[in-house]
Structures are given as structure tokens and as C-alpha cells.
TIDREN-358148 format. One record per residue (C-alpha): y, x, z. Coordinates in steps of 0.02 Angstrom, whole numbers, plus 50000, padded with zeros to 5 digits. Each point is the difference from the previous one (the first is absolute). Layout:
BEGIN
YXZ
...
***
This chain:
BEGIN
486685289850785
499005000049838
500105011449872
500714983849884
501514996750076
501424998349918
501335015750039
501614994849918
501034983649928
499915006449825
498024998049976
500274983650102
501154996549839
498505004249886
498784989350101
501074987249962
500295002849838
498135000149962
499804983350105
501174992449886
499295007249834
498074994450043
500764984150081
501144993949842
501634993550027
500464986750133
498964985750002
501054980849979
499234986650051
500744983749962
499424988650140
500844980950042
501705004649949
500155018050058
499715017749954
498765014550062
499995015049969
498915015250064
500755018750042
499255015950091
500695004950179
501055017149990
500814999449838
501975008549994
501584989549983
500404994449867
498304997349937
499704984849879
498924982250063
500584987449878
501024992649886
500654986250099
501524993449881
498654999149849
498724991750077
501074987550090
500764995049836
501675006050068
501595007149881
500305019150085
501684999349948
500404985450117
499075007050162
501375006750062
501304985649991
498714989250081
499575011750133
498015000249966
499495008650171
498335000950109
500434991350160
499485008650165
499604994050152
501205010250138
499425017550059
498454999749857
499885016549902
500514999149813
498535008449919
500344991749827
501764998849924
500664991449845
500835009649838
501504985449946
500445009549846
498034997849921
499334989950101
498455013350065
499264999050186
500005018350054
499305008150165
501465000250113
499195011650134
498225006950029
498834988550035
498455005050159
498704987549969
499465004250156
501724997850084
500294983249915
498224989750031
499195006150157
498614990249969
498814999849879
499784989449839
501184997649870
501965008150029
501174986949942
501735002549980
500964981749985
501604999049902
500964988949988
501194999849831
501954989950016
500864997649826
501694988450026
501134989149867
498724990649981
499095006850173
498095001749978
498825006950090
498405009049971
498485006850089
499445017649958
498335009150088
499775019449999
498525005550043
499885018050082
498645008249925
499045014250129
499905018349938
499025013650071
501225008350087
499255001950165
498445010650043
498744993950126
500515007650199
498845000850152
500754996250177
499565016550053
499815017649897
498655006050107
498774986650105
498725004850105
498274989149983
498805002350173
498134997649938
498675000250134
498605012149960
498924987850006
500524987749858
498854994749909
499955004249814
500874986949905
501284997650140
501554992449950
501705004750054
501584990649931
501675012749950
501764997650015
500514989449833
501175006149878
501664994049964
500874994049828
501424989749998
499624998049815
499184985149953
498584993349887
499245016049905
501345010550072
499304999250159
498525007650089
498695000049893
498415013450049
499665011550142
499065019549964
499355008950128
500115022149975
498145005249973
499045002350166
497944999850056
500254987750132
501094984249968
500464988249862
501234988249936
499934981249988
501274988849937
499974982150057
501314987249917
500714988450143
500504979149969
501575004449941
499455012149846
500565015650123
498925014450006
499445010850142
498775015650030
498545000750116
499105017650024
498204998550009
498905012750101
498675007149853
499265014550129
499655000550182
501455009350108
499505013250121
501555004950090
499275017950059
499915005549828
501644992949970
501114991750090
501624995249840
499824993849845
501565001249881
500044988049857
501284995549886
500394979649966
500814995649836
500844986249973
500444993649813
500924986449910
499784993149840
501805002849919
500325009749841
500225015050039
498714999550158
500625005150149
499255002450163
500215003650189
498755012450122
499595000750179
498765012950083
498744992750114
499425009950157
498114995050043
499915005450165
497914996550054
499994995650188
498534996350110
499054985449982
500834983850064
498474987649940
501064984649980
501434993349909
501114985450064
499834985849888
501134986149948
499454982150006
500335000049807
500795009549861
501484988049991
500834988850063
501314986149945
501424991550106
501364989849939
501765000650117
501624990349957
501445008949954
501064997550161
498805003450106
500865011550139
499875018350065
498425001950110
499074987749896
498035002550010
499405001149838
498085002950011
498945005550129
498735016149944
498335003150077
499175015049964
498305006650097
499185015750047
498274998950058
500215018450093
500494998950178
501305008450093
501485008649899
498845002149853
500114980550015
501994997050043
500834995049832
501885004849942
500744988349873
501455004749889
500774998849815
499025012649878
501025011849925
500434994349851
500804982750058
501654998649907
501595003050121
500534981149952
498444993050092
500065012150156
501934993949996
499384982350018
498445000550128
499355012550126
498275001650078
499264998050186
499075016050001
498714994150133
500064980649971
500005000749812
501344987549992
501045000049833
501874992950066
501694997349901
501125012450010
501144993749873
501094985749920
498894993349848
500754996749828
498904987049897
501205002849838
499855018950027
498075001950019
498854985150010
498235010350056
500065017050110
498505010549969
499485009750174
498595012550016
499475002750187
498705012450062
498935000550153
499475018450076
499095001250153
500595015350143
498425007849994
499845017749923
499875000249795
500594981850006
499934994949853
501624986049923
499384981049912
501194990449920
500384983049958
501134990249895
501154986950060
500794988849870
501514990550073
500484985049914
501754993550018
500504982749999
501554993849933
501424992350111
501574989649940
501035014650072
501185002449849
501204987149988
500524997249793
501325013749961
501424991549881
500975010549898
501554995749862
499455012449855
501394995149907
501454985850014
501374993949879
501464993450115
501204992849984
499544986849905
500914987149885
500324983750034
499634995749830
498425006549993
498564990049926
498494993450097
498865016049977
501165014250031
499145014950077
500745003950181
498845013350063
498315008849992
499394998050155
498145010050056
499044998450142
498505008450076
498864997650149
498765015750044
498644987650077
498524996949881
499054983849968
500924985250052
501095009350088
500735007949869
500304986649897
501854993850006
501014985049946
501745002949983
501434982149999
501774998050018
501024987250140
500374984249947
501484992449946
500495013449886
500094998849784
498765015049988
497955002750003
498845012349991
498885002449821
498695013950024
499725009549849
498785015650100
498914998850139
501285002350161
501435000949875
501324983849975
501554999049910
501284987350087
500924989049872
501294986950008
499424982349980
501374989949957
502105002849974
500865008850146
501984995650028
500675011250100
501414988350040
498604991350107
498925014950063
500935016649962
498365009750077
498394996050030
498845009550133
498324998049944
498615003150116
498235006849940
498534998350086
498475008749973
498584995350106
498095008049983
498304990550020
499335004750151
499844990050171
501285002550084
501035001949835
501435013350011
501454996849930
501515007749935
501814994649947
501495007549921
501544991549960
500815003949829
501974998149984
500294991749825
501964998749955
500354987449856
501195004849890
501544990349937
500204993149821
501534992349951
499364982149999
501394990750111
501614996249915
501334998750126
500634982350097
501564996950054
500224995950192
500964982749940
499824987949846
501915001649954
501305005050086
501644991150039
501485011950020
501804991650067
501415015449942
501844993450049
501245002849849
501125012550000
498745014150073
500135018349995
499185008249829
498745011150041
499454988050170
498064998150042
499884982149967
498024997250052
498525008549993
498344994549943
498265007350060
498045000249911
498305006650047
498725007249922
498345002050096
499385013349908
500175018650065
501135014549943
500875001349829
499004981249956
501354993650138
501575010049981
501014986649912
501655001649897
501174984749987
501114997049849
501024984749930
499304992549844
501164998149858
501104985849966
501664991249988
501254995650125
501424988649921
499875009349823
499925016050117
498515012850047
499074994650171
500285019650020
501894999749995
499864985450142
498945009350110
498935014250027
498285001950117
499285017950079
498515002949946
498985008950157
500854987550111
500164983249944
501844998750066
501154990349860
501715004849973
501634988649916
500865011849859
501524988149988
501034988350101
499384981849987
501024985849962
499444982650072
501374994249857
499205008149864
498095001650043
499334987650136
498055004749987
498765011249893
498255005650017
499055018549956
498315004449985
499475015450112
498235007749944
499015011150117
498665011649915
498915012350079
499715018449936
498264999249956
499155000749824
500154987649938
501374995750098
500104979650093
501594992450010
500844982550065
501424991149972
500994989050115
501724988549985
501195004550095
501614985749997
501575004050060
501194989150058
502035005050007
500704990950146
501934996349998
501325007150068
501774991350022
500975011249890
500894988349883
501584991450074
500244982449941
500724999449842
501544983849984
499794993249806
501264985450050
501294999649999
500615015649900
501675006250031
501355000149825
500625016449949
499655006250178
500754989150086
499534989350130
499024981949940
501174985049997
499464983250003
501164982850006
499524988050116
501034981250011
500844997250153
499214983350005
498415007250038
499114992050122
498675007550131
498645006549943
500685003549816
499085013349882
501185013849963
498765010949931
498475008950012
499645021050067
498545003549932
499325020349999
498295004249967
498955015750093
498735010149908
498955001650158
498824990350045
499214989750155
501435000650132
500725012649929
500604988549859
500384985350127
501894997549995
501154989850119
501834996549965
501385000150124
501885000749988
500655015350061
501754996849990
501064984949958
501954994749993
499344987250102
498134996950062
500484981850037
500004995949829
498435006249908
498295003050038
498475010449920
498294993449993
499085013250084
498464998049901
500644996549836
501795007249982
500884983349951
501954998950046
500614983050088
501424994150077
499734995350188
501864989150002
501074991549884
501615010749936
501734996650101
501535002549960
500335016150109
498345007649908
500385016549901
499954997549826
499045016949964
498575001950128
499005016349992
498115002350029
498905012450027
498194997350013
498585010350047
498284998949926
498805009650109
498085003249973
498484999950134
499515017750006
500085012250135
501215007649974
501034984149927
501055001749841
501504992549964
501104995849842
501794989550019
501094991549873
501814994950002
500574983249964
501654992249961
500074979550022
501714991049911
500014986250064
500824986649876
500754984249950
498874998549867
498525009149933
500145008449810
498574999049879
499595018950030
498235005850053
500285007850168
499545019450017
498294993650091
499364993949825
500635016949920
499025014550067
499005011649906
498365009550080
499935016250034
498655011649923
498975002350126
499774981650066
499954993449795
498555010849999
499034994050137
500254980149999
499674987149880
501384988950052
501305017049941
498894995449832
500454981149997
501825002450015
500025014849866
499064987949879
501244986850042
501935006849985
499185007149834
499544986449936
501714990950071
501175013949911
498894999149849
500404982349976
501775001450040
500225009849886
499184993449855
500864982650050
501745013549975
499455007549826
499664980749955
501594992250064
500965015249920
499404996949804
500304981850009
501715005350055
500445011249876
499154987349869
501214984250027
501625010750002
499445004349823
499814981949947
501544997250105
500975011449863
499434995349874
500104980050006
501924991849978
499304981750108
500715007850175
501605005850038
500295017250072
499815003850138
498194992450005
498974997950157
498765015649996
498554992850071
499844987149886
498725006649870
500764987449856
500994986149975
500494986049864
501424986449997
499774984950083
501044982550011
499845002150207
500245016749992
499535013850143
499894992250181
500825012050118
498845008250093
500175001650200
498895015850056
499664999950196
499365020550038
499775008550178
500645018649946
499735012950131
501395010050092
501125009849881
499304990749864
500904990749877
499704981949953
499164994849865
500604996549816
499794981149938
500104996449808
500604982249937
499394995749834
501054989549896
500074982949985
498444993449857
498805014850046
498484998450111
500115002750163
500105018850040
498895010750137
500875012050112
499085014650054
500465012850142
499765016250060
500345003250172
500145017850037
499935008450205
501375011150052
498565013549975
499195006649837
498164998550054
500124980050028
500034987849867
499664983650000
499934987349868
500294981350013
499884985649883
501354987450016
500194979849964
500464997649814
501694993349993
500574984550056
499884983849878
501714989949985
500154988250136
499934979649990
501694997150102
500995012249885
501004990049900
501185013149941
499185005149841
501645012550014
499445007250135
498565008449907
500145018649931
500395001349815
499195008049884
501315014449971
500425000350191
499515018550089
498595001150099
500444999650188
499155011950139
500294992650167
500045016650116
499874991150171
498915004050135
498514987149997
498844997150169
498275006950002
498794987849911
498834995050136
498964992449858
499435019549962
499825005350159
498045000250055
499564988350169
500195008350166
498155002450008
499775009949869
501325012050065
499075007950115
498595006949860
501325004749895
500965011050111
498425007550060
499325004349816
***
């Protein structure tokens, strides 16, 4: 090695350190939207590139919390790393130059910058700058050169190159040759700026004065420091072999496609000897400095000259291989030609488009706007040319495109709403598909789930809902159940149901009943009664748990359905004192004669209020009869004589419900002579509570016997003052004798005098008869007035009489006629009923039964 190689990582450090310092800092260069920046190979971690959060315009303190990253492609080294507290690009790991680009030209490192919330993405080039830290090598430390003696002067005979993996200045740059009387140096410059030493023969060789030269080569770059790389050369002077084999030309050009296979001819070589025999038998094989990459990729025909594939060719990893072949003949002293042998690849659509997600934002919202950013997406095809070139589209049918913001790089964003009650995920397929002919192609499907957003209130399964609950039910019984969906996913459609408020009857809905709220089910908190409560209606609401939370209402009616648990109530005829009814009927009653009326009432309803009348028991069934229908009580015969005088009756009033119920009621028929102007106990009945609550005929009959006792009574106040006023006149005038007539409300003499009056009543049983005043002779003609009073207290009923009677045409008698001082006489005899009073047969019938 040369004496200015480096011995130790520190003055590598220095190097470095001097690089930068004569260099300046890192180089930016602003080009179509993205940064570049320029850094020497070797430096330690941690070292500084750039500011990237300053000049990307980007706050530090959020880089962090939106996860600004470089993205990497899988299995890439991460030479460059990213400080998220300032923002600073740093060396991440030591960079080889020479590692990282094998071939020449500019080292470009491509990075790719990801900021999310909003997600952007920028392009950032580092170029890898070359520093001298490799010295020039030889293949060999010692080669041996075989010169014929009889070279001519000026001979020329090609060395072994040097090596530098450096680049540019760095690399080889001069050749010196150690001081010597017999050879010199030339250094030729090749196409490709490469340089290469050629020792020229300055004095004629005689091998018997000596038969080795020793030289030393030199080989130098032009880094800072300098550094540099020996070989010795043995000349070794042979006998004269006159000739030299001779290629057809210096160089030679082929072009082979990339795929070509193993075995592949590349060129054919001709080199010629004009000596005969082994002198004139040429070898061909790779010089000695061919690089290990091209002897890995071809191999030579030592005796046909062929050049043939070894390899598998890589257009993207080296597009020209550079071979130097040489041609030596078998002859003694044979001296080596070479030749160069530039190999031209040509590109193949081998690479199909490589698609990778750099970064994707999933799941995504229903709601999201037409725009939203799904996913980075970059792709890359290692073909060049058309080949290389790559259009990149998504399947149809799907609410999302492609917008390319870099070369090969496209961001996938939504194109109109999702609903995610429709589509809950969408697999989008991408398709990126290169230039070339035949076009390669590549897909990859991306799995997008849509997200849910509350924006479906729920529905109930029915419009209303029509619930049928018979009365009398169990509190605390599931009455119904009502059911709604909500297409949207999770907590959006976990519904709660609840009764709204409101008023059942003056009472909460609550109170009434009560509804689970996971379930749906509806429960009855009381007993129902068809009686009290036939139908009512609640609204149920449904809402979802999501924010803001959805909710729906629906009417649910309930209908109580009755039950036959009311007996038949009898409201006629009512039993006195708690006995038994009674009722007269005339023996001359004919068949078919109205004795009276049952009527009962039921506070059920439908057929459980339908009632039918029968007689249950009877003195004798022969003689009466009950409508079945409407509860009226006939005769079926005429009375005879060997009838019972007291028949008793039971009759049964039974409704149409399953079970039946039944009420009875005891009657007692008199049958007699005559019939008393008493109202029968069928036209005396008062209703009980519950039935004078329920029915507007209990209402009628209420209204009326009030307003009947009202009267009668006011017709008693009025009867009693006018009373009381004429036995005050009576005292006080002296024109009548005591006693005077005390329902005669005045009187005055007269010449005829008081006309005796003849009073005709009808008192009832037990009663006595009524009082008759005569008014003496001269007065006007007085008005009787009676009050006929029942055996009982309750009844009362008043009657107005005929005034009395005028003096009759055939009495002659004057005599005859009452005086004025004669006593007032009361005739006490039983009178007949006055039929006159009595209301006609047909009205009987509504009588009794009101």
C-alpha cells in the first residue's frame, strides 16, 4: 500500500472534517417542489444535514403529534434519520459512497418526507458527496513484465491498471515510475476519463548483461490529502520472439439485451500473429485488471477468442460492462495485446411496477367530504425509458380516484359521500401498469372500512300498534312488545325505549303502564277495568346512543276488552223495607194484562250486557208469563175463582257471558176486587250506585222523582198557608155560625144560603174518608179540597175535587136546605174509587215501569 493511506478512524474523522470546512455547509437546492441537499460519505452519527422543519415551513413543536417520518421502502438501510423535537436531519448511520452507488455519477439518496393531520408529502434528495478515503490498489503486489531482447526502442507495453473506488478527483489520477536507465512511463486517459500506464522501452535490452529489471509503478489520486497505491514490476528480457499478435482493432462495441441467457455469444475476437508455429498460436483471456463483476458475468474461449455470457444481466444495475481482453501468442517471450470491449446493455420490460401504501388513514368516515385523503400510495418500476414509465388507476365502480401530486406518487381520495349503511367496506383495487410492449402490470387490492356516523334515526317495524288487553289482568303482566331498527352499527344502533309523558284519565301514562327499555316488552301496572277505562293510547319513543342521539316515536292504542264480571243489576221493582215487592193486580184481568215491568241494567257490555228474563219460580206458571227479551209480566189466563189470592214470583234475569250471571227478585201479586190509586212498587225503585253511574236512563228518573217531590211539596207549603189563612178570617168574622166548614176560605150571608155539598172521594185502605164543608145558605158556593194520604209516609197524593153541588131544580123544600147556624156535617162513609182519576189502561204499563 502507499505511504498515504489512511491508518486509523480518527484521521478519517479529520478528513472529514476538513471536507466539510473547504466544502461549506450542506448545499439545498430547491428544485419543482422538493429539497436537495449535499453531504460527504463517512461522517459519524449523529452528524447534522439539514434543517428540515425550517425549511419546510413546518412548526417543530407539532412534528411529533403528526408523526413527520421518512418513509422507507422494506429492507432499505436508514442512512438519514429525522430529530422530531427540532426538526434537524441527522446522519443515522455511516454512509460508504462506494457501498451505496456502485456506479459512477452522481450518489443520490431519495427521501421521501410523510407529515399527517393534514397528510402531506414531500420529496427530499441527498446527495452523497465522494471523499478520498480510498488509495489507488494494483491487482497484484508484484507482476512480472516478459520483454524480448529484441524490442525495439520505443516499445510499448501496457501495465496492470490501478484501482480506486473513489470517484471524480478522488480517483486515479497519475502514474510515476522509480528512476531507472531503461524504461519510461506513459499515461494514456481512456473514453471514460480513466487513466492507465504504459511503460515505454527508452534503451535497447540485452538479456546477457541482464536478464531483470525491477521498477517501481506508482499509482496516485487526486484527493486532499493524496494518496496512492504501488506495485513492483519484474522485466524479465527473453529471447527474441519477432512478432506480436494483433487485434483487428483497439475496440470494439456490442450491444446485448438484458435477458439474454447464460452461454450467450457476445462478440467474436480475432487477433493475428504473422510468426508460424507456437510463436504463431494465440491465447486469449481477461487482462488482469478486469474488475471481478465483469469476469462474474462473461468468460473467454482461450483458443477461439469467443467472449460468452456467463451471467444473468441487470440493465437497472449496470447499463455498459467495460472488458479488456489480451491476445499472447505460445511462442517464447510472447509478448500480451489488449483490447477493449464495451458491452452495451439494452433495456427489457423485465420489472413489473412495484406498488407500495407509504401511508393509509383507515377507517374512514362516512361523513367525509369529497377530497378526503385515504392513502399515499408510491410506485416504482426499475426499467428505464418507456419502460419505466408507469400509470397508476383504481377499479371502477368505486367513490375514490387517484390525484398524482409526484412523479410515481398518488394519493387516493374519496369522490363523493360514502354510507356505510349501503357499502360498509370498499376493496379498492390499484393498478399500476408501465409503458413498455408487452406492458407489465401490477395490482393490489386495498381494504377500506367506512365508518359509522349516527345519521339514521331509528323506524319502528309497524306504523302503530293495536294492543287488545282483557280487563281485569294481572298488574305487572307483559301486555305487548314493540320492536325498531336502526341500520347503523354499534352504539349508533343500540336503542333505548321509554314512554313519553302524558295523561291517562287525569292520571300519569306511567302509573298505567310501564315499558323495558333494552327490550321493548310493555308491562300493565294496574288492573284494567272495561267499566271504568274502555281504550287509551301512549306514545313509545326509540332513540339510539349516538351523539347526537336519533330517536322515533310511535302510537301505541290499547284496547281493554270486557270481561263478564258485573251480574245484572234489577232497578224494578225495588223491594219496601226489605221485603219482598207487592203489586195488586184485578181479578178481572184478562190475558195478556200488564202487571208490571223487571227491568235491571248490566254494566258490561256486548253480550255480556245482553239480558233475558225468565220466571224461575211461580205459585202457579199457568198464570203469568215473562217476556224473555224485555222482562214484561202478563197474565197467560183469566183469574178463577179457585186462584190464590197471593201468588208469589220469582224471576231470574240472566246475562250472555260465559260464564252467565244471574240476579232474581221476589214478587208478591194480590189479586183484588178492585184496584187502589197507589203506584205499584214497579214505579217505586230507586238505582243503585253503581248502575246510576253508568246509564243515562238512572239520570232521567233521578231528574224526574226530583222534580215530582219538589212540586209536591211546594203544592203542600201552598195548600198549608191558605189553610191557616181562612181559619183566621173564620175567627174573626160573626156572618157563619160555629162550627164553620174549614175549607171554605170565606164566606158572607146569603138569602139562598149554603147548598150542601155532596163530596164523592176514592180513599185508600185504612184511610179515612174525606171531610165535606156546607156553607150556609146566601154565601157563594164553597170548594172542597182533599188530601188523600197512603197507609205509608213516603206516598202522598193530592187531588182536586168538584166544587160543591148547586141547589137542585126539583127541590122544592126550601126546608130542606142547611141553615145558616146549622153545624157543618162530615159524612165518614166509604166512597168507591173515582175512575174519573184513574189514568187509561194504556198508560199503565209506562207508569209501572218508570
Amino acid at each position: 500500500m502507499g505511504a498515504g493511506a489512511g491508518s486509523g478512524r480518527g484521521q478519517l474523522f479529520l478528513r472529514s472534517l476538513l471536507f466539510l470546512l473547504l466544502a461549506g455547509p450542506p448545499a439545498r437546492h430547491p428544485a419543482r417542489g422538493q429539497l436537495r441537499y449535499a453531504v460527504p460519505e463517512e461522517l459519524e452519527h449523529g452528524a447534522f444535514v439539514a434543517n428540515l422543519g425550517e425549511d419546510l415551513g413546518l412548526d417543530v413543536s407539532t412534528l411529533s403529534a403528526r408523526r413527520f417520518r421518512i418513509v422507507s421502502r422494506a429492507g432499505d438501510r436508514q442512512h438519514l434519520e429525522v430529530n422530531l423535537e427540532n426538526g434537524i436531519l441527522f446522519v443515522n448511520e455511516r454512509i460508504d459512497r462506494e457501498e451505496v452507488c456502485e456506479a459512477g455519477g452522481p450518489c443520490l439518496l431519495h427521501l421521501q418526507l410523510l407529515v399527517e393531520s393534514p397528510l402531506e408529502l414531500y420529496r427530499v434528495e441527498v446527495e452523497v458527496l465522494d471523499i478520498n478515503d480510498h488509495a489507488p490498489t494494483f491487482p497484484w503486489q508484484e507482476y512480472v513484465l516478459e520483454v524480448a531482447e529484441s524490442a525495439v526502442l520505443g516499445a510499448r507495453f501496457p501495465l496492470e491498471s490501478a484501482q480506486d473506488p473513489d470517484v471524480g478527483t478522488n480517483s486515479v489520477h497519475t502514474y510515476r515510475l522509480s528512476p531507472n536507465a531503461f524504461f519510461s512511463l506513459e499515461v494514456q486517459t481512456r473514453s471514460d476519463a480513466s487513466k492507465f500506464a504504459e511503460l515505454v522501452l527508452e534503451r535497447a535490452l540485452d538479456r546477457e548483461q541482464q536478464r531483470v529489471h525491477r521498477v517501481l509503478l506508482t499509482a496516485l489520486d487526486g484527493g486532499v490529502p493524496e494518496r496512492s497505491g504501488t506495485a513492483h514490476i519484474l522485466v524479465t528480457v527473453l529471447d527474441a520472439n519477432d512478432n506480436v499478435p494483433a487485434f483487428d482493432r483497439p475496440s470494439y462495441g456490442v450491444s446485448l439485451p438484458e435477458d439474454a441467457p447464460a452461454g450467450t455469444l457476445v462478440i467474436q475476437l480475432n487477433a493475428t500473429d504473422l510468426d508460424e508455429g507456437p510463436n504463431g498460436e494465440i491465447e486469449y483471456s481477461f487482462s488482469g485488471h478486469a474488475p471481478p463483476r465483469v469476469r462474474e458475468l462473461f468468460r473467454v474461449e482461450p483458443r477461439s477468442g469467443q467472449v460468452l455470457l456467463k451471467g444473468r444481466l441487470d440493465y437497472e444495475r449496470a447499463s455498459l460492462h467495460e472488458l479488456y481482453v489480451q491476445a499472447k501468442d505460445r511462442g517464447p517471450s510472447a509478448v500480451a495485446v489488449h483490447c477493449r470491449v464495451l458491452v452495451h446493455l439494452l433495456d427489457v420490460n423485465d420489472n413489473a411496477p412495484e406498488v407500495t401504501l407509504t401511508s393509509v388513514s383507515t377507517p374512514v368516515l362516512e361523513d367525509a367530504p369529497p377530497g378526503t385523503v385515504i392513502a399515499v400510495i408510491s410506485v416504482l418500476d426499475r426499467d428505464s425509458g418507456d419502460n419505466g414509465r408507469v400509470s397508476c388507476e383504481v377499479g371502477p365502480n368505486v367513490p375514490f380516484e387517484l390525484r398524482s401530486s409526484f412523479r410515481n406518487y398518488y394519493t387516493l381520495v374519496t369522490t363523493q359521500a360514502l354510507d356505510r349503511e349501503v357499502v360498509p367496506e370498499y376493496n379498492v383495487s390499484i393498478t399500476a401498469r408501465d409503458m413498455g410492449s408487452p406492458a407489465l402490470l401490477t395490482r393490489s387490492t386495498l381494504t377500506i372500512p367506512v365508518s359509522d356516523v349516527n345519521d339514521n334515526a331509528p323506524r319502528f317495524l309497524q306504523p302503530s300498534y293495536s294492543v287488545y288487553v282483557m280487563e281485569n289482568n294481572a298488574p305487572g303482566a307483559s301486555i305487548c312488545s314493540v320492536s325498531a331498527l336502526d341500520p347503523d352499527c354499534q352504539q349508533n344502533a343500540y336503542l333505548s325505549y321509554s314512554i313519553a309523558e302524558g295523561h291517562i284519565h287525569g292520571m300519569p301514562v306511567g302509573t298505567y303502564v310501564s315499558i323495558n327499555s333494552d327490550s321493548g316488552h310493555m308491562y300493565a301496572l294496574r288492573s284494567l277495568d272495561y267499566e271504568q277505562i274502555r281504550s287509551f293510547q301512549i306514545q313509545v319513543q326509540a332513540q339510539d346512543a349516538g351523539f347526537p342521539p336519533l330517536s322515533a316515536n310511535v302510537t301505541v292504542h290499547i284496547f281493554v276488552l270486557d270481561q263478564n264480571d258485573n251480574a245484572p243489576v234489577i232497578v224494578s221493582p225495588m223491594p219496601r223495607n226489605g221485603s219482598v215487592a207487592t203489586e195488586l193486580v184485578p181479578r178481572s184481568a184478562r190475558p195478556g194484562y200488564l202487571v208490571g215491568t223487571v227491568s235491571a241494567v248490566d254494566a258490561d257490555a256486548g253480550l255480556n250486557s245482553r239480558l233475558s228474563y225468565q220466571l224461575l219460580q211461580a205459585t202457579d206458571f199457568t198464570l203469568f208469563s215473562v217476556a224473555p227479551d224485555t222482562g214484561e209480566l202478563r197474565t197467560l189466563r183469566s183469574f178463577l175463582e179457585q186462584d190464590a189470592s197471593r201468588q208469589q214470583l220469582v224471576v231470574q234475569v240472566r246475562d250472555g257471558g260465559q260464564p252467565a250471571l244471574s240476579a232474581t227478585v221476589s214478587l208478591l201479586l194480590s189479586v183484588v176486587e178492585t184496584m187502589p190509586q197507589t203506584l205499584s212498587d214497579f214505579s217505586e225503585f230507586s238505582l243503585p250506585p253503581e248502575v246510576s253511574s253508568s246509564s243515562p236512563l238512572t239520570l232521567y228518573l233521578l231528574v224526574s222523582l226530583g222534580s215530582i217531590s219538589f212540586t209536591f211539596l211546594l203544592a203542600i207549603l201552598i195548600l198549608t198557608a191558605i189553610r191557616c189563612r181562612g181559619e183566621r178570617r173564620s175567627r174573626q168574622g160573626d156572618s157563619c155560625s160555629p162550627p164553620r166548614c174549614h175549607c171554605c176560605p170565606g164566606s158572607r150571608p146569603s138569602s139562598e144560603g149554603l147548598k150542601t155539598s155532596n163530596l164523592t172521594a176514592q180513599p185508600p185502605a185504612g184511610t179515612t174518608a174525606a171531610t165535606c164543608l156546607d156553607v150556609p145558605a146566601g154565601g157563594p158556593p164553597g170548594y172542597c179540597y182533599k188530601v188523600c194520604l197512603g197507609p205509608e209516609s213516603a206516598q202522598s197524593d193530592f187531588m182536586f175535587l168538584k166544587p160543591c153541588s148547586p141547589p137542585r131544580n126539583n127541590e122544592k123544600d126550601p126546608g130542606k136546605r142547611s141553615r145558616p147556624d146549622q153545624h157543618l156535617q162530615v159524612s165518614k162513609e166509604a166512597k168507591q174509587p173515582n175512575t174519573d182519576w184513574l189514568p187509561p189502561s194504556t198508560q199503565r204499563p209506562a207508569l209501572k215501569r218508570y
